[in-house]
N, C-alpha and C positions, 0 to 999 in steps of 0.2 A: 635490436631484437626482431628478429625474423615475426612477419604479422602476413597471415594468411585472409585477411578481412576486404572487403572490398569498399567501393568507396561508400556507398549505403549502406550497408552495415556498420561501418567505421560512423557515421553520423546516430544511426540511431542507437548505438551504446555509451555515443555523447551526450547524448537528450535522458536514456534511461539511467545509466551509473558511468558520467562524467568522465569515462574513459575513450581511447579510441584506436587504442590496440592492447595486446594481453599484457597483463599488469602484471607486478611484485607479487611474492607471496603466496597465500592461497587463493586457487580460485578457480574455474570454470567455465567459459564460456563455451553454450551452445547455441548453433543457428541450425534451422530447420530439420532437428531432431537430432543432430550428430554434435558432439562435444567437437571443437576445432582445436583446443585447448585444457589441461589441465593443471595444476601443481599443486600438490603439499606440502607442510612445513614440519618442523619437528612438535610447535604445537597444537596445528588444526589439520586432522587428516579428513581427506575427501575420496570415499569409498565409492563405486558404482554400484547401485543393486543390479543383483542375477534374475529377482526375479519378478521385478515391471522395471519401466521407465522411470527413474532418478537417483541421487544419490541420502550418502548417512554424510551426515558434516560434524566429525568430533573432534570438539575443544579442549585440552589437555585442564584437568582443576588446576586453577593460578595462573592461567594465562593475562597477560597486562595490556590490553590497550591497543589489541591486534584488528585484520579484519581479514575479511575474506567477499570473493567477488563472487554470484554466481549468475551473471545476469543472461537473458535469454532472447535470439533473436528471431522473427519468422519472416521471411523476403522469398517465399515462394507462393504463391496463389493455390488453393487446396491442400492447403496441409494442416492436419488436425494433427491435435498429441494432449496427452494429459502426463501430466509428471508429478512423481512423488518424493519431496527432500523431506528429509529426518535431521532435526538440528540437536545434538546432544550437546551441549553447556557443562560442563564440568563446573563443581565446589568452586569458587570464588573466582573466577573464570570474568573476565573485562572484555568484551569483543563488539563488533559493527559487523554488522551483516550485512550489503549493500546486492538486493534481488533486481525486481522488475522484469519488464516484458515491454518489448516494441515489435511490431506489426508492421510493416510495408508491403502491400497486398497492390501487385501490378496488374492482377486479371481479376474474370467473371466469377470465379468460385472463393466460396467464403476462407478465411483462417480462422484457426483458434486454436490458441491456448488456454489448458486450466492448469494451474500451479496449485499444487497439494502440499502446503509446510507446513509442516507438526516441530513446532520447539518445546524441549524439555530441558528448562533451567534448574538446575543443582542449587541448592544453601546460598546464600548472599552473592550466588553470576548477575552477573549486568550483560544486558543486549540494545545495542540500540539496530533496530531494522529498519530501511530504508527500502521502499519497494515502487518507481515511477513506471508508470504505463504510457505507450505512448502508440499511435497509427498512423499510417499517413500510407500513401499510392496514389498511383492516377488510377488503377482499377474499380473496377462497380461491385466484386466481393467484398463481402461484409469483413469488421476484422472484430472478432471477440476476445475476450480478455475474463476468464472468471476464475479469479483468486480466492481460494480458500487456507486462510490459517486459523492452527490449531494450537493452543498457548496452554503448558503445562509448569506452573510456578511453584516453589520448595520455598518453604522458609526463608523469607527475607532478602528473595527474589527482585530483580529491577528490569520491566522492559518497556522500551520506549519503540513502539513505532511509527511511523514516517509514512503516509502512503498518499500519493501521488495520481491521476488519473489527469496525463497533460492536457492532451488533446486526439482526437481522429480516431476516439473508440466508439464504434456501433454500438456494440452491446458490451454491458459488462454485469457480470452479478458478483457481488462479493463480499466474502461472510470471513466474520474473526470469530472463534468460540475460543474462553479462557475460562480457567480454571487457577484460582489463587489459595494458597494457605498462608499460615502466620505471619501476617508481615512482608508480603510479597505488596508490589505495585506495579500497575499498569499502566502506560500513558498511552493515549492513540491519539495521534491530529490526520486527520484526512482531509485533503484539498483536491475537490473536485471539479471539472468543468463538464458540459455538456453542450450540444449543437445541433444542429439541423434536426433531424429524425429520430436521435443517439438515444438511448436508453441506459439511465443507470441505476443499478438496485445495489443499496449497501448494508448489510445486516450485521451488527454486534450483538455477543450476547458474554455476558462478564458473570461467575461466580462466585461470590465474595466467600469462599468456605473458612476463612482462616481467622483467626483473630487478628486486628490491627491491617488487615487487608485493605489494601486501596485500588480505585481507580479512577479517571479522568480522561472521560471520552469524547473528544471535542472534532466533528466535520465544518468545513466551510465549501462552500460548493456555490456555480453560478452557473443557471439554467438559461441556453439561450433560444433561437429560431422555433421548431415544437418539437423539443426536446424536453424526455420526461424523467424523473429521478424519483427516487421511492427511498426513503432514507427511516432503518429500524435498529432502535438501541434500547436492548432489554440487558438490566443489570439486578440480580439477586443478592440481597443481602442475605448471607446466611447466618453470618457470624459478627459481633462487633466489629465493623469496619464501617468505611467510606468510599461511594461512589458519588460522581459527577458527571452527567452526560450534557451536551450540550451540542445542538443544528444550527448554525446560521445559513440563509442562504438568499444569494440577488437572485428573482427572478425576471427575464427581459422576453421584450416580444410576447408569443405564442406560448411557451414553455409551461411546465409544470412542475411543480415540488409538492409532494408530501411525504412528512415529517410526522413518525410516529414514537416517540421514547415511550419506557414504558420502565418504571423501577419497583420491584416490590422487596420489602421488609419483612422479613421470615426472622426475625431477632431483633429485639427490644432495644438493642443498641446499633444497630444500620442505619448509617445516616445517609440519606439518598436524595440525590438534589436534582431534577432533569430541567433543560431550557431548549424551545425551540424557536426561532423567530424565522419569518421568511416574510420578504420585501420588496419592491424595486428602488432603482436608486434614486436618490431624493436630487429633485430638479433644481435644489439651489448647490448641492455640490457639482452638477453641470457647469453652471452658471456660472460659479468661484473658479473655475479653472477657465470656461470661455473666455473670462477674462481675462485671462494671464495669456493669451494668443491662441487655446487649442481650439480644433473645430469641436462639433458634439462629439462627434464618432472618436476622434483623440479621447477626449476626455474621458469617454464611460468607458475607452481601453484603458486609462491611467488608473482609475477607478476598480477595473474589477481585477487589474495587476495587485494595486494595494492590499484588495482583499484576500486574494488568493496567497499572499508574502506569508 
């Protein structure tokens, strides 16, 4: 298959969605604002909008066990873009969505991306979304990252997302707002790192409107050099249901973490559970593994590997 990617590019669509030239199927890849690639299938089409930046991603109702790729690349220095994808989920509809964003930022001016996805799940669709961010250059431009999704659940709805913030982002802010009826569930696991300078803010907000409504909000994150994180998870009960949120986070060095959940009970049957803890690592699991041959520096890498798994 003919691949137009270069050799950094080709690396950092490995790091964000595990590929590293254009794949099967549906899917999309763009780098520095131009699609280099497209394809649809007979049951996920990928439309471009006429009139901003990004595409409509529609799942045919009953599709089984498919995905589609649309992940995004920026390897130019000063290049800004804001883009808008529409995910429409068809009636019983089984799919993986597999996004993200990497940054390799060679010069003095900043990049950034903000990614704008609105999914609209149909009667008992399943999504599972996958979304790693990732930066790296020798440049002294900043590289941003601020994802916003937008989750719209139907009756007995399932989505699980996945999201990732590897390494070598400056700044990121990044907001989920959902909206559940009867019977829909939400799962988010967020695994985040931070470094030197880095700045990251992550905001959820979950509407429990439906009967039997779930969801289970769980980040794990680890703050290092004076690097600062701001982590905000407000979940509304509206309706008989269940939510759970839940922070863990190492902090090392300099660094900073605050952790604010926040749940309130608007119905006598919302059962809402929020946990935050934030820590450094405990110097007898240094210890336990110094023994086993590592130096320090091994060890708290083995250590905030595990935790980040």
């Amino acid at each position: 298959m003919n691949n137009p990617l270069n050799t950094i590019e080709k690396n950092i669509l490995e790091k964000i969605a595990g590929i590293s030239e254009l794949p099967r199927g549906a899917y999309n890849i763009r780098v520095d604002g131009k699609s280099i690639g497209s394809s649809s299938t007979d049951d996920i089409q990928i439309i471009f909008k006429t009139d901003k930046s990004g595409m409509d991603i529609r799942v045919k109702p009953g599709t089984r066990h498919d995905h589609v790729h649309i992940p995004v690349v920026l390897s130019k220095t000063g290049h800004e873009e804001t883009v808008y994808n529409d995910f429409y989920i068809g009636e019983g509809a089984d799919v993986t969505v597999v996004a993200g964003c990497g940054i390799h930022n060679p010069g003095a001016s900043r990049a950034r991306h903000d990614g704008i996805h609105t999914f609209h799940l149909e009667k008992n669709s399943r999504v599972r979304y996958i979304e790693k961010h990732y930066g790296a250059g020798e440049g002294s431009g900043e590289r941003i990252l601020n994802p916003v999704t937008n989750v719209f659940m139907e009756d007995g709805s399932y989505m699980e997302m996945d999201t990732v913030q590897i390494e070598g982002v400056d700044s990121t802010k990044r907001i989920t707002e959902a909206e559940l009826k009867d019977g829909a569930t939400l799962v988010i696991k967020e695994k985040l790192m931070t470094s030197g300078t880095q700045f990251a803010e992550t905001e959820f907000r979950v509407e429990l409107n439906g009967e039997g409504a779930s969801t289970n909000v769980v980040s794990r994150s680890v703050a290092k050099g004076k690097s600062k994180q701001v982590f905000l998870s407000r979940i509304n009960g509206n309706a008989p249901s269940m939510g759970h949120s839940e922070c863990d986070a190492i902090i090392m060095d300099s660094a900073s973490v605050q952790a604010i959940p926040e749940i309130t009970a608007n119905h006598a049957d919302a059962e809402l559970i929020h946990e935050a803890a934030i820590g450094k690592i405990a110097g007898e699991q240094i210890l336990k593994l110094m023994t086993l041959g590592l130096s320090e520096e091994e060890a708290e890498a083995k250590i905030v590997e595990g935790f980040l798994k």
